[in-house]
C-alpha positions in Angstrom: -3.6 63.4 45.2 -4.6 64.6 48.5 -3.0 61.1 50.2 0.6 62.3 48.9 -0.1 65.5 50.6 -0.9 63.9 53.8 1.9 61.4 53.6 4.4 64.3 53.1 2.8 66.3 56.2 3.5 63.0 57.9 6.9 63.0 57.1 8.0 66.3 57.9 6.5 65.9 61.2 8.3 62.5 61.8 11.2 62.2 59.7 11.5 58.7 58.5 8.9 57.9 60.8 5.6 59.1 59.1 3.6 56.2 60.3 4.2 57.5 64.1 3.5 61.4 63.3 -0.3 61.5 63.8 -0.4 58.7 67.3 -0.8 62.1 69.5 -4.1 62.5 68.4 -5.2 58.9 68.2 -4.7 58.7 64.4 -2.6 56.2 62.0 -1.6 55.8 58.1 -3.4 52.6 57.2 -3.1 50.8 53.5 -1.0 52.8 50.5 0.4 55.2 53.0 1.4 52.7 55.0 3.3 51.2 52.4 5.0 54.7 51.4 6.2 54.7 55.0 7.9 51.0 54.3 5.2 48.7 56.1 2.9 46.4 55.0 3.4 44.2 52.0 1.4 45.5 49.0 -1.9 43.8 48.9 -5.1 45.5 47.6 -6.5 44.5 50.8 -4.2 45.9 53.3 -6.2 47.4 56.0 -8.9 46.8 54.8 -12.0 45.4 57.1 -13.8 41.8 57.0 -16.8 43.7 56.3 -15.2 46.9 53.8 -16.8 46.9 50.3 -14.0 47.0 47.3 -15.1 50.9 46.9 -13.6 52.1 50.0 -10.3 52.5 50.9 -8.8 53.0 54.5 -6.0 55.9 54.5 -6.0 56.4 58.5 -6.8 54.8 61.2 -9.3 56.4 64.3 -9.1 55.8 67.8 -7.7 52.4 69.4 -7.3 50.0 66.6 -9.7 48.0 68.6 -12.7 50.2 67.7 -12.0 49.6 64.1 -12.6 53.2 63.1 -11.0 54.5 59.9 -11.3 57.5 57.5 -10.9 56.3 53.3 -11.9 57.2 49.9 -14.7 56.0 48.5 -14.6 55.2 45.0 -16.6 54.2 42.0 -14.4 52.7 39.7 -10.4 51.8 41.1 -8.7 53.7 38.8 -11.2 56.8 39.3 -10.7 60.3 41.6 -12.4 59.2 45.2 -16.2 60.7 45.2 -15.5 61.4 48.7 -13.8 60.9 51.7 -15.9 58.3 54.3 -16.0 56.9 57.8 -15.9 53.5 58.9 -17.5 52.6 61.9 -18.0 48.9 63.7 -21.6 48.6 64.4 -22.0 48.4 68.6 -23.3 45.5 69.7 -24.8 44.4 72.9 -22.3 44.4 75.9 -21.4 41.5 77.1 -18.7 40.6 79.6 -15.7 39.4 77.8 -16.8 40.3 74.1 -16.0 42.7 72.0 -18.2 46.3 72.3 -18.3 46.0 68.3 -19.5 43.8 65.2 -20.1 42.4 63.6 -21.3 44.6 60.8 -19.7 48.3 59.6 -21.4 51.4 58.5 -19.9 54.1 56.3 -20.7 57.4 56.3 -19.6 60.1 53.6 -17.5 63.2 55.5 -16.1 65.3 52.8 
């Protein structure tokens, strides 16, 4: 499965640290390979937005954790290879001093 592969690149860059070994370019290891790296209790919603459906799954975080952006599978059926890899993205919303730039409301959008 492609997420082992990343998780191992992870670790040889960080060594005992994978969760750490992709912050220089504004990424992070969000759900199952976040529990590989020892954090997180297992949960099949671990990472996983208010608004996610059950078919995707978050694998790494994009940008500030505020923004909310995050790269996953996307799957049919839970026990099934992913169709594809997607994008999460928090909807903008109209700015308003003192509230959040985003939500509510995500869109996904398929990327490999």
């Amino acid at each position: 499965d492609d997420a082992f592969v990343l998780f191992e690149a992870c670790e040889a860059l960080a060594p005992g640290s994978a969760r750490t070994a992709l912050a220089r370019a504004g990424l992070g290891l969000l759900g199952p390979l976040r529990l590989l790296s020892g954090e997180g209790e297992a949960s099949p919603l671990l990472d996983r937005g208010p608004h996610d459906p059950a078919e995707f799954q978050p694998l790494v975080s994009v940008g500030p954790p505020s923004e909310g952006r995050a790269l996953g599978y996307w799957r049919d059926e839970p026990d099934a290879p992913p169709l594809f890899v997607a994008e999460r993205k928090p909807l903008p919303r109209e700015q308003k001093p003192g509230v959040s730039a985003f939500g509510p409301g995500v869109s996904f959008s398929p990327v490999a």
